[in-house]
N, CA, C and O atoms as a Tinker XYZ file with bonds, in Angstrom:
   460  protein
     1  N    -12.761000   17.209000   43.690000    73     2
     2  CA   -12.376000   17.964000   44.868000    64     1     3
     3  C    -12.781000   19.418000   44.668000    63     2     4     5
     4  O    -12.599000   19.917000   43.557000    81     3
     5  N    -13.396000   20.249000   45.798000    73     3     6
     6  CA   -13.735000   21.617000   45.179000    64     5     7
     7  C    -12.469000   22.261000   45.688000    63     6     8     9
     8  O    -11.542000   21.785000   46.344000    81     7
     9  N    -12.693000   23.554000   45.177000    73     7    10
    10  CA   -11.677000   24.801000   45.990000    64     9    11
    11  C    -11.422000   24.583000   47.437000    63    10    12    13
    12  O    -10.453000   24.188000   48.085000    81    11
    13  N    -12.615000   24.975000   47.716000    73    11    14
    14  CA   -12.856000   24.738000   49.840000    64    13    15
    15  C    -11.775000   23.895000   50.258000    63    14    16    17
    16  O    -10.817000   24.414000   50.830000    81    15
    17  N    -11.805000   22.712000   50.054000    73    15    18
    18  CA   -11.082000   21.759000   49.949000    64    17    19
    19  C     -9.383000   21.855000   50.040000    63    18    20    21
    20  O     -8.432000   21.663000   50.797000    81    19
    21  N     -9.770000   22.320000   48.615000    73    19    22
    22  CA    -8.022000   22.673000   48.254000    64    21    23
    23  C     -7.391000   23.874000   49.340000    63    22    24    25
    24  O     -6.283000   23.599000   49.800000    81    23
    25  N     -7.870000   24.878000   49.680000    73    23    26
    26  CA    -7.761000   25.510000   50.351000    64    25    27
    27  C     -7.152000   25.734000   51.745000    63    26    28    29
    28  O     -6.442000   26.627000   52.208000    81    27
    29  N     -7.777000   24.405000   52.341000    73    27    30
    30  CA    -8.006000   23.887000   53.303000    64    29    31
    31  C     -6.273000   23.184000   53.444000    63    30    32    33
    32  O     -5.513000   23.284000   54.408000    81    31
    33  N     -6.086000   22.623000   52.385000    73    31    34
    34  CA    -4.628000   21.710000   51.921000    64    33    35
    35  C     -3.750000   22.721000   51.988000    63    34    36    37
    36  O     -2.734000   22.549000   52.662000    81    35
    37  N     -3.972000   24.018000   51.281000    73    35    38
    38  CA    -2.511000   24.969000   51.335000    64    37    39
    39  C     -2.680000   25.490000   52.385000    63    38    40    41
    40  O     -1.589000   26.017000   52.602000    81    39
    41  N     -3.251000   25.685000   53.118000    73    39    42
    42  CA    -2.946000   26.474000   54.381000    64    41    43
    43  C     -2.381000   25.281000   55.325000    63    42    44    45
    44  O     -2.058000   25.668000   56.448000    81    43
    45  N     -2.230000   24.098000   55.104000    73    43    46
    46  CA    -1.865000   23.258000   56.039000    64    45    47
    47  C     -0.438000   22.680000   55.140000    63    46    48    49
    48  O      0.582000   22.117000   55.540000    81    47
    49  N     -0.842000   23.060000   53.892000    73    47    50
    50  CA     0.966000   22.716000   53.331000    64    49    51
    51  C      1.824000   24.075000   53.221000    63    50    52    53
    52  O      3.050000   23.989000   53.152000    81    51
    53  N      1.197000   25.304000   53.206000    73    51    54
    54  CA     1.691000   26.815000   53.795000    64    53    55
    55  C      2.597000   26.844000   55.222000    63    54    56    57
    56  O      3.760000   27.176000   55.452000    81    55
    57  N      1.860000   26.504000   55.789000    73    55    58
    58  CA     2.704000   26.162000   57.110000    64    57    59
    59  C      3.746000   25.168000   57.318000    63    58    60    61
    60  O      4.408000   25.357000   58.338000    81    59
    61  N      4.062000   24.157000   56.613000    73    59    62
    62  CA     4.930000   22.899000   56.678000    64    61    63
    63  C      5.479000   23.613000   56.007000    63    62    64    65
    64  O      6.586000   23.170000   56.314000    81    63
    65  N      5.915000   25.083000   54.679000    73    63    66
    66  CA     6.475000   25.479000   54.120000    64    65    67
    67  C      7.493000   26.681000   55.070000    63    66    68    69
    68  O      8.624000   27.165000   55.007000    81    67
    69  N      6.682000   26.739000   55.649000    73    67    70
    70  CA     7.790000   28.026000   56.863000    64    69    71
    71  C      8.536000   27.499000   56.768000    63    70    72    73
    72  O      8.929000   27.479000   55.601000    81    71
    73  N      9.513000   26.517000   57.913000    73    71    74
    74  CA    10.493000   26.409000   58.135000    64    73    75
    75  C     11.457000   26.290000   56.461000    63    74    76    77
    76  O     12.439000   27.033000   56.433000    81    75
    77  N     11.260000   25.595000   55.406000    73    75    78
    78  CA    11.765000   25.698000   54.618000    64    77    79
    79  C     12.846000   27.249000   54.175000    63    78    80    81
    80  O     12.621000   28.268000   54.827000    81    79
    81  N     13.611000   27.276000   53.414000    73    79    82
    82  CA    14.420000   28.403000   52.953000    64    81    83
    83  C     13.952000   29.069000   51.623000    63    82    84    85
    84  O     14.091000   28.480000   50.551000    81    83
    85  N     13.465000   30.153000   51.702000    73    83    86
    86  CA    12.764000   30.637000   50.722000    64    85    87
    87  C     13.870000   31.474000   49.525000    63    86    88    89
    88  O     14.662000   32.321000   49.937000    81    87
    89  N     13.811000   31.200000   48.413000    73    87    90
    90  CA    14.991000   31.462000   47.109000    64    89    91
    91  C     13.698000   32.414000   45.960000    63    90    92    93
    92  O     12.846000   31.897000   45.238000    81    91
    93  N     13.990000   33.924000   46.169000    73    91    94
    94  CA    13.351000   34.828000   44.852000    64    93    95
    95  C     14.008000   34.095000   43.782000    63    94    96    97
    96  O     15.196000   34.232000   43.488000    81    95
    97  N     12.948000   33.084000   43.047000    73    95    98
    98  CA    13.663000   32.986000   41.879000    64    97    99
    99  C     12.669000   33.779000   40.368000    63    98   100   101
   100  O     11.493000   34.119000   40.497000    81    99
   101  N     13.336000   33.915000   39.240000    73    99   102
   102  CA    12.630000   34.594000   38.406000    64   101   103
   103  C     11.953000   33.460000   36.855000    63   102   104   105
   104  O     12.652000   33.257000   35.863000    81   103
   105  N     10.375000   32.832000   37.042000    73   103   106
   106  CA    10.615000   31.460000   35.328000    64   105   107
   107  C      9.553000   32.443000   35.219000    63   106   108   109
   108  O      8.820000   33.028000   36.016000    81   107
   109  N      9.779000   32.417000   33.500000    73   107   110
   110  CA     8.870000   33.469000   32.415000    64   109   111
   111  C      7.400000   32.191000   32.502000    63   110   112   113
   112  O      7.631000   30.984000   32.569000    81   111
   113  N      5.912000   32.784000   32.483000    73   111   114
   114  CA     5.364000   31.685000   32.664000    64   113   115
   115  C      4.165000   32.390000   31.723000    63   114   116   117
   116  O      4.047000   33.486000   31.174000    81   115
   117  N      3.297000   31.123000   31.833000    73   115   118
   118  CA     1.859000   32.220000   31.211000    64   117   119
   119  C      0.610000   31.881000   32.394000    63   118   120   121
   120  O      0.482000   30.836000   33.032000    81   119
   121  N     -0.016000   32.782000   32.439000    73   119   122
   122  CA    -1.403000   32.735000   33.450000    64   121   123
   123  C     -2.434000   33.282000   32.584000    63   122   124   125
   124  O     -2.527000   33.989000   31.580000    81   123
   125  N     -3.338000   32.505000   33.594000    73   123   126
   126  CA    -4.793000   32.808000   32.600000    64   125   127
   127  C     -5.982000   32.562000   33.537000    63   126   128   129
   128  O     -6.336000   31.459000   33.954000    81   127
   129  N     -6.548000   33.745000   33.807000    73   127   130
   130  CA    -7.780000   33.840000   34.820000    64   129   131
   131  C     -8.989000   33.034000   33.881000    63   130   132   133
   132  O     -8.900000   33.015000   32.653000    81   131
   133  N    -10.119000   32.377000   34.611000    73   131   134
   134  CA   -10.751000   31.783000   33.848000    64   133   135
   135  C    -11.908000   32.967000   33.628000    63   134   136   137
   136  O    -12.552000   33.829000   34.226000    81   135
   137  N    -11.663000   32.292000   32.177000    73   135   138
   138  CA   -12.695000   33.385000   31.237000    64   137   139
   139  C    -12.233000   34.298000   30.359000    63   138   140   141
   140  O    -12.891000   34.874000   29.493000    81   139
   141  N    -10.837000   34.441000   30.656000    73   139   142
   142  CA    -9.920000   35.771000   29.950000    64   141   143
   143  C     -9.069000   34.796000   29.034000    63   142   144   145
   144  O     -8.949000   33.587000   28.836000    81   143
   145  N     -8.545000   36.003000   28.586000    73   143   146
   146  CA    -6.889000   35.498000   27.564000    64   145   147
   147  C     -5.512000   35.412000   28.351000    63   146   148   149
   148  O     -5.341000   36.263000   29.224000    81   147
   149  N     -4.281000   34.254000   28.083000    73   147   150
   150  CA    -3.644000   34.601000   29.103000    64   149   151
   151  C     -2.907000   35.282000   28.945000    63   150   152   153
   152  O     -3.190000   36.071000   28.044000    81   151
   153  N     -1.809000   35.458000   29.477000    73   151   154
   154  CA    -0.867000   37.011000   29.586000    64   153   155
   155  C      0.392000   36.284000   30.320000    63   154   156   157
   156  O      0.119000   35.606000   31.311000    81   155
   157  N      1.505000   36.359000   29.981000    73   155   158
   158  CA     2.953000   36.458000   30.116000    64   157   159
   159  C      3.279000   37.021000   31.467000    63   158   160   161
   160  O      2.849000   38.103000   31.868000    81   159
   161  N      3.986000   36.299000   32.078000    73   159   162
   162  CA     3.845000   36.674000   33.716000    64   161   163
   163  C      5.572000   36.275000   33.951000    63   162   164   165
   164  O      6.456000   35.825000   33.222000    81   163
   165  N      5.502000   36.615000   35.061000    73   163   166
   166  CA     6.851000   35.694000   35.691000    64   165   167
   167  C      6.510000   34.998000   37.342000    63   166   168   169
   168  O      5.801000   35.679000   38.084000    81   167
   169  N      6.959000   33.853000   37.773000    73   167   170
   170  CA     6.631000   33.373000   38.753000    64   169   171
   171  C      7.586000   34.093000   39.404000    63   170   172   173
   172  O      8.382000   34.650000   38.648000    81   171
   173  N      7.726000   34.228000   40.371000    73   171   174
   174  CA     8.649000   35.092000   41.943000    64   173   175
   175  C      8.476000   34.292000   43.061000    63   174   176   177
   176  O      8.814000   34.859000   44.100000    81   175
   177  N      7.923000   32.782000   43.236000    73   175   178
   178  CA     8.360000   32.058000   44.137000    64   177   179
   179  C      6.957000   31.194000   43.764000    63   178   180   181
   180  O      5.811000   31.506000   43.443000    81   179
   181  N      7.738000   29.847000   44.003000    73   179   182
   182  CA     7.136000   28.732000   44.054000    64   181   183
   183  C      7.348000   27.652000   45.157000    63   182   184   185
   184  O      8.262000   27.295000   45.902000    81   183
   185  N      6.142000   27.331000   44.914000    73   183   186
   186  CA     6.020000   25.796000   46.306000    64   185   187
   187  C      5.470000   24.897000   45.899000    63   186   188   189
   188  O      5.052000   24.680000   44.762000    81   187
   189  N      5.411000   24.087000   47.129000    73   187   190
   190  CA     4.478000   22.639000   46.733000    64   189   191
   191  C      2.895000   23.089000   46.616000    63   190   192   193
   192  O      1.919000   22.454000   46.217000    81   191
   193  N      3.026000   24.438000   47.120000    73   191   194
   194  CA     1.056000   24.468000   47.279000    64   193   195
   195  C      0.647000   25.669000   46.658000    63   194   196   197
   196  O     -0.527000   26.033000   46.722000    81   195
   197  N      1.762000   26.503000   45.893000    73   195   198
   198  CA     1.407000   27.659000   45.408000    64   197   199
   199  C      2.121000   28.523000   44.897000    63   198   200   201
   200  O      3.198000   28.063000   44.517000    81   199
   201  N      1.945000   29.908000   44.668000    73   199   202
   202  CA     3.282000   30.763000   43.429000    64   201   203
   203  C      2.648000   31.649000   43.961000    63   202   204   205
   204  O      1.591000   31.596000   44.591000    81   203
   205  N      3.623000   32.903000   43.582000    73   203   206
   206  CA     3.192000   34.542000   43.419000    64   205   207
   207  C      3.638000   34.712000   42.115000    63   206   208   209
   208  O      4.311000   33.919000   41.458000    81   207
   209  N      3.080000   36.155000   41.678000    73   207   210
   210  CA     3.604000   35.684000   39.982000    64   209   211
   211  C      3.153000   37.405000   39.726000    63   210   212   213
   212  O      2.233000   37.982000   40.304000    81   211
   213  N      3.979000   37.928000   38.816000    73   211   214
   214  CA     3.350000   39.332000   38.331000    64   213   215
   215  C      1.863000   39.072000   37.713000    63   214   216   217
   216  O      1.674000   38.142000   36.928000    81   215
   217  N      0.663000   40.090000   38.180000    73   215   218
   218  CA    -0.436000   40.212000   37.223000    64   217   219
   219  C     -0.980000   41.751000   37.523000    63   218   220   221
   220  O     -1.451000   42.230000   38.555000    81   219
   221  N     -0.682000   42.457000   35.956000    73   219   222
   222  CA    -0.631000   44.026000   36.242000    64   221   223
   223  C     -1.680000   44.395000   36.721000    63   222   224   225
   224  O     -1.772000   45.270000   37.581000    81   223
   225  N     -3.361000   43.276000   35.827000    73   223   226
   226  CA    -4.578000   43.737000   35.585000    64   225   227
   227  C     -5.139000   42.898000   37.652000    63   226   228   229
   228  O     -4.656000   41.841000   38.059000    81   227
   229  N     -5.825000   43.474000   38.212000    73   227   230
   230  CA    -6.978000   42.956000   38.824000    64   229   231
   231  C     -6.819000   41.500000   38.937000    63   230   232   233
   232  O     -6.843000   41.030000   37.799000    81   231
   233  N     -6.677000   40.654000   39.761000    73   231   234
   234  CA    -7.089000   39.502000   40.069000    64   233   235
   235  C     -7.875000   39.201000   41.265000    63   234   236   237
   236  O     -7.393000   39.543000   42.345000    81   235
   237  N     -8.911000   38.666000   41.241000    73   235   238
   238  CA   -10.268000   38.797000   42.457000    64   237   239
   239  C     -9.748000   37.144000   43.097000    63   238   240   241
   240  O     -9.937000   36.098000   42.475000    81   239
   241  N     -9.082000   37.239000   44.437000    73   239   242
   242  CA    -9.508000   36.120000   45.328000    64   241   243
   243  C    -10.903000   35.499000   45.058000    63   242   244   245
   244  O    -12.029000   35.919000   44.794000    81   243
   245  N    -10.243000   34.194000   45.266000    73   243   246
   246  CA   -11.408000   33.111000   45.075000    64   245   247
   247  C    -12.084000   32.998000   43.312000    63   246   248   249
   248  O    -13.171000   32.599000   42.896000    81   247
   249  N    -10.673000   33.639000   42.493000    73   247   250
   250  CA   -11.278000   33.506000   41.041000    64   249   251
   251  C    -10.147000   31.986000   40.892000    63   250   252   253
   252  O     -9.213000   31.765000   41.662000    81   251
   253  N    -10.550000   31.096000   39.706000    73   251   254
   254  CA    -9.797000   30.136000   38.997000    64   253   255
   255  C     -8.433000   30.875000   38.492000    63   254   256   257
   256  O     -8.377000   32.103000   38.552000    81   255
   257  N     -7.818000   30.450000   38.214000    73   255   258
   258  CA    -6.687000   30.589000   37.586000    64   257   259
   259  C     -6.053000   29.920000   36.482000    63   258   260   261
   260  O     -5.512000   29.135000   37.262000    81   259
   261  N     -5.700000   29.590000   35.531000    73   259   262
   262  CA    -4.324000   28.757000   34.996000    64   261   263
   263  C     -2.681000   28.952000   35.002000    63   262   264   265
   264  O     -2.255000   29.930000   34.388000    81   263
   265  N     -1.923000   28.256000   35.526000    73   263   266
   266  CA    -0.471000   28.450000   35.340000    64   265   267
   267  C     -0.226000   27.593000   34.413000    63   266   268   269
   268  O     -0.807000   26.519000   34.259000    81   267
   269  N      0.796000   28.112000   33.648000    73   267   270
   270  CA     1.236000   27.063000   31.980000    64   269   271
   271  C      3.269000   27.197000   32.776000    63   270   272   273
   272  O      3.949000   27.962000   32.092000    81   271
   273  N      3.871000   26.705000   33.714000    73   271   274
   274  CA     5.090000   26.799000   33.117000    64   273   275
   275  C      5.516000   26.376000   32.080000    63   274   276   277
   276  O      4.933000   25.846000   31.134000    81   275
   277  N      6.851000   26.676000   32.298000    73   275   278
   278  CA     7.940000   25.940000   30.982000    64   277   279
   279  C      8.024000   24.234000   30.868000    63   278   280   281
   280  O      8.422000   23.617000   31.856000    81   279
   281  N      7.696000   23.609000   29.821000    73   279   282
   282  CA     7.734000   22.364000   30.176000    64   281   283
   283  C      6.598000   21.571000   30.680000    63   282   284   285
   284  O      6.695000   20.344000   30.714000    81   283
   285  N      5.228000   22.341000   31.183000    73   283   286
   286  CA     4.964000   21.843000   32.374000    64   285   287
   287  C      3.496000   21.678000   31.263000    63   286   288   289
   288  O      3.637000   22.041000   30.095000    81   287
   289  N      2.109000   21.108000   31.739000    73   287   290
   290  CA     0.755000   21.486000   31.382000    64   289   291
   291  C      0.287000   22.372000   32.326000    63   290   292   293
   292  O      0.720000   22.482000   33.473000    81   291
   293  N     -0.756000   23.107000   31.740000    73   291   294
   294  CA    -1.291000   24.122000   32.733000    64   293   295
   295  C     -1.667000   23.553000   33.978000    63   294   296   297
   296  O     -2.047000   22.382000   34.021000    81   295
   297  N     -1.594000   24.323000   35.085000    73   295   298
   298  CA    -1.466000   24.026000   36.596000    64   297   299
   299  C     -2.772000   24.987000   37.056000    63   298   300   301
   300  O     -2.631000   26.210000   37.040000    81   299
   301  N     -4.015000   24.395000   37.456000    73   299   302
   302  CA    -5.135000   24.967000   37.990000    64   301   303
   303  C     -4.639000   25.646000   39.394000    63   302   304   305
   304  O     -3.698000   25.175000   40.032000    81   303
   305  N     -5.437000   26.904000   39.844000    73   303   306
   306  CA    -5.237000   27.392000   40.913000    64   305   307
   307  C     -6.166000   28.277000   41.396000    63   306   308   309
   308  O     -6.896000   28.945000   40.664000    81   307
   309  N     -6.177000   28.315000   42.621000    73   307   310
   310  CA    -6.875000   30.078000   43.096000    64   309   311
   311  C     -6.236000   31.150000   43.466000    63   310   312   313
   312  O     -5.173000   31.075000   44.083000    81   311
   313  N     -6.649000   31.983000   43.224000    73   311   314
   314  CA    -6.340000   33.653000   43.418000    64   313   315
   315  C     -6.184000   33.376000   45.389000    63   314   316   317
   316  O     -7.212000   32.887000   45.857000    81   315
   317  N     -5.530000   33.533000   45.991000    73   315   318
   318  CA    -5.542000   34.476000   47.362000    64   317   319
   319  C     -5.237000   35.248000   47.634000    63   318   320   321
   320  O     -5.291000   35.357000   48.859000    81   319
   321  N     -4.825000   36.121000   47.103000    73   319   322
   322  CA    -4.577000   37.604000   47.241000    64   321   323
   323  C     -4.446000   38.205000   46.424000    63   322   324   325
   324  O     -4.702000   37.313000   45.614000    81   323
   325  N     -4.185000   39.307000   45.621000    73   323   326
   326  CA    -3.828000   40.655000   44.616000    64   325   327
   327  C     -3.246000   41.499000   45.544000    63   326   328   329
   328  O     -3.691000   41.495000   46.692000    81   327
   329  N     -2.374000   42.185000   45.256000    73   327   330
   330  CA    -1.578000   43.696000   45.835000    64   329   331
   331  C     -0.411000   44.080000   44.983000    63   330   332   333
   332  O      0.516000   43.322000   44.695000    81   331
   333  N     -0.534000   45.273000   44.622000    73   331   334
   334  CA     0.237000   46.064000   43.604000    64   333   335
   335  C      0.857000   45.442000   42.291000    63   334   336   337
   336  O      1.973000   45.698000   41.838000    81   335
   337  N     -0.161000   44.503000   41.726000    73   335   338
   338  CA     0.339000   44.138000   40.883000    64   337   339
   339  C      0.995000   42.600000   40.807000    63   338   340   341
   340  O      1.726000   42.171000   39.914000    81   339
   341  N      0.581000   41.975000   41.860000    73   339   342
   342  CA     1.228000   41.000000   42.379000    64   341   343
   343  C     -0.047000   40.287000   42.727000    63   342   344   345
   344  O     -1.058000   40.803000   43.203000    81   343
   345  N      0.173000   38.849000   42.381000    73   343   346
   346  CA    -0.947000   37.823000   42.958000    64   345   347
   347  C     -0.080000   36.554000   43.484000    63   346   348   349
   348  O      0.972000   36.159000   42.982000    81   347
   349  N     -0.629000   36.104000   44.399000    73   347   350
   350  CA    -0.550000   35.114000   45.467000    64   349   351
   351  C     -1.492000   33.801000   45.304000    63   350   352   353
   352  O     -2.655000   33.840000   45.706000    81   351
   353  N     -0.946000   32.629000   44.697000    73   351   354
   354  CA    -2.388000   31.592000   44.415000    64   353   355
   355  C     -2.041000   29.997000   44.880000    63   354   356   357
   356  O     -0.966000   29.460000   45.147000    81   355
   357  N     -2.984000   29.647000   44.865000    73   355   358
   358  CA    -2.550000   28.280000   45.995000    64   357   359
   359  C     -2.784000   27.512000   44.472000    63   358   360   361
   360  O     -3.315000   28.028000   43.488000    81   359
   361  N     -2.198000   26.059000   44.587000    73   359   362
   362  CA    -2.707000   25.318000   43.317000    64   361   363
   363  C     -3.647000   24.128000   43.572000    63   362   364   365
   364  O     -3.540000   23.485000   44.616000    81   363
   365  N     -4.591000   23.812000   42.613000    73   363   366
   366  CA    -5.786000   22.963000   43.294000    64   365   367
   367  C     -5.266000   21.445000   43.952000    63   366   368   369
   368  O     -5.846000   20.765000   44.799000    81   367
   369  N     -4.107000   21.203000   43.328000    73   367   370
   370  CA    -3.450000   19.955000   43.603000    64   369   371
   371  C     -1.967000   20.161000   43.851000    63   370   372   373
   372  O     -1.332000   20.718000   42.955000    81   371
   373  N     -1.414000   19.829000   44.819000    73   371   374
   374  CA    -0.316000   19.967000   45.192000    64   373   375
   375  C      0.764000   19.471000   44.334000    63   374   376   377
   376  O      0.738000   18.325000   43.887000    81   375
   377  N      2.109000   20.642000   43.987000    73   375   378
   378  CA     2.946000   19.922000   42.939000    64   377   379
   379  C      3.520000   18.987000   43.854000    63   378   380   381
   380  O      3.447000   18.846000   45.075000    81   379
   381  N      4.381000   18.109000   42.510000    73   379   382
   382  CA     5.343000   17.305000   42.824000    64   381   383
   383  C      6.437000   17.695000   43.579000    63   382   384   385
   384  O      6.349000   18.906000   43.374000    81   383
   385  N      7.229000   17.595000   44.170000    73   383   386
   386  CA     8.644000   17.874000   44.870000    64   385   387
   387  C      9.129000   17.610000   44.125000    63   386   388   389
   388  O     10.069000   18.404000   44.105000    81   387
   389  N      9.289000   16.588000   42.860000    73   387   390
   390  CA    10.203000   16.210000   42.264000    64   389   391
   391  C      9.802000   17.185000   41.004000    63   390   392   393
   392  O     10.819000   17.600000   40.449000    81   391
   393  N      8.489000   17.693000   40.362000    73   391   394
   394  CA     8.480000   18.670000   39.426000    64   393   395
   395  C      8.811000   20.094000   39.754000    63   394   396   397
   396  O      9.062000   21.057000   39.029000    81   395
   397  N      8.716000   19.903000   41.499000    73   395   398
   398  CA     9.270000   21.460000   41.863000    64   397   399
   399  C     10.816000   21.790000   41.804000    63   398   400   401
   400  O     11.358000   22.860000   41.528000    81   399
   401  N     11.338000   20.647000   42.121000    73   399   402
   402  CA    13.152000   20.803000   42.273000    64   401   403
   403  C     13.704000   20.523000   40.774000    63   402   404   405
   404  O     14.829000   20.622000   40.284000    81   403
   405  N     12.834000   20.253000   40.409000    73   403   406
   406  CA    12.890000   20.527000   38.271000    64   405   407
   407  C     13.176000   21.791000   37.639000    63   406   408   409
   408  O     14.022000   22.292000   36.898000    81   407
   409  N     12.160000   22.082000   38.218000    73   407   410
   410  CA    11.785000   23.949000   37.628000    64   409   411
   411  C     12.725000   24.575000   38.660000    63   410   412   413
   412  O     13.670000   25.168000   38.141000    81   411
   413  N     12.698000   24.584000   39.769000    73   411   414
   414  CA    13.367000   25.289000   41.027000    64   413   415
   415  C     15.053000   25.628000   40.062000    63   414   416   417
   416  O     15.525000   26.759000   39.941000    81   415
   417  N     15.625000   24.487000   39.554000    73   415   418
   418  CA    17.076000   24.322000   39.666000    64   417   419
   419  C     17.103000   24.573000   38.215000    63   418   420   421
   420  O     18.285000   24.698000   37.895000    81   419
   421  N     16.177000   24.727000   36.990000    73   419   422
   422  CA    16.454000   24.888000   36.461000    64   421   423
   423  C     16.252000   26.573000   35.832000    63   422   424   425
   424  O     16.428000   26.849000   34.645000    81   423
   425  N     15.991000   27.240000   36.528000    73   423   426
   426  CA    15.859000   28.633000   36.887000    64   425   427
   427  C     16.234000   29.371000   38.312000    63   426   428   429
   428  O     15.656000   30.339000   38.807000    81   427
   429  N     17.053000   28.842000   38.688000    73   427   430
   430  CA    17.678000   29.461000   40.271000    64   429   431
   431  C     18.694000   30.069000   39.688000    63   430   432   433
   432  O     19.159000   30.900000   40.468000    81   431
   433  N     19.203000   30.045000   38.777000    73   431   434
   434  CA    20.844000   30.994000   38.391000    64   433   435
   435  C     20.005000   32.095000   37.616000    63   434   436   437
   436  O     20.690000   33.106000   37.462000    81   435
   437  N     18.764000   32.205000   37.097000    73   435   438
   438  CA    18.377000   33.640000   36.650000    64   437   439
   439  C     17.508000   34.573000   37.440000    63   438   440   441
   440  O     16.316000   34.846000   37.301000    81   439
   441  N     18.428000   35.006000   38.331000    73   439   442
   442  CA    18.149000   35.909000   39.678000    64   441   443
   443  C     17.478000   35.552000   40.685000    63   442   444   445
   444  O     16.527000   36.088000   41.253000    81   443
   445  N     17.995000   34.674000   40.861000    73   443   446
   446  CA    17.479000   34.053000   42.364000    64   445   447
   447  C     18.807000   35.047000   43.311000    63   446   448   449
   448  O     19.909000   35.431000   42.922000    81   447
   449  N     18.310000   35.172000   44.277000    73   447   450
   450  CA    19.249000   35.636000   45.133000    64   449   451
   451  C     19.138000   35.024000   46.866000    63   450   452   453
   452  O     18.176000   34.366000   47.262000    81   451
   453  N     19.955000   35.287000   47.463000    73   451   454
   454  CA    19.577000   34.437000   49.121000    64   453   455
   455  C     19.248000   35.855000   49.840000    63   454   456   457
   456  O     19.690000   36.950000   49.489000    81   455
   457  N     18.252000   35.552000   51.076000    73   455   458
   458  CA    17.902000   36.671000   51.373000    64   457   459
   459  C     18.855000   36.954000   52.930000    63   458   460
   460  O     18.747000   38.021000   53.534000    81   459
């Protein structure tokens, strides 16, 4: 499956995500742009089709990605956005619901808050 593709999937599982209730939660993670070393991040919201996550340095839309959560194997992705330090990335394959309400619940009591 290429990117294009995948792409194509989060913006159509992005939208089935609106109505949902969105929870700031805080999991220590590692990311890793392809080609680089990775670097210690924290996720700040997760979905079935994607994360935002601290990244201090530059991240270029439409670059690869790796996510490593806790527990988890690394999770391929793309960059869609960068701003202040902050990146926005869809994942090439849509998680599980059942690996999301895993991680979700087992990091919602360390500063998650309701908005």
């Amino acid at each position: 499956m290429t990117m294009q593709n995948t792409v194509g999937r989060y913006d159509i599982a992005a939208q089935e995500d609106r109505s949902a209730p969105r929870m700031r939660i805080m999991i220590p993670a590692q990311m890793r742009a392809s080609g680089a070393r990775s670097f210690q991040t924290v996720v700040n919201d997760l979905s079935l089709s994607g994360f935002s996550a601290t990244a201090v340095n530059r991240m270029h839309p439409g670059s690869i990605c790796w996510l490593t959560l806790p527990g988890l194997e690394s999770l391929q992705a793309e960059v869609v956005w960068w701003e202040n330090g902050m990146a926005g990335c869809a994942f090439a394959n849509l998680l599980s619901p059942i690996v999301h309400d895993n991680i979700v619940s087992r990091f919602k009591d360390q500063g998650s808050f309701k908005p």
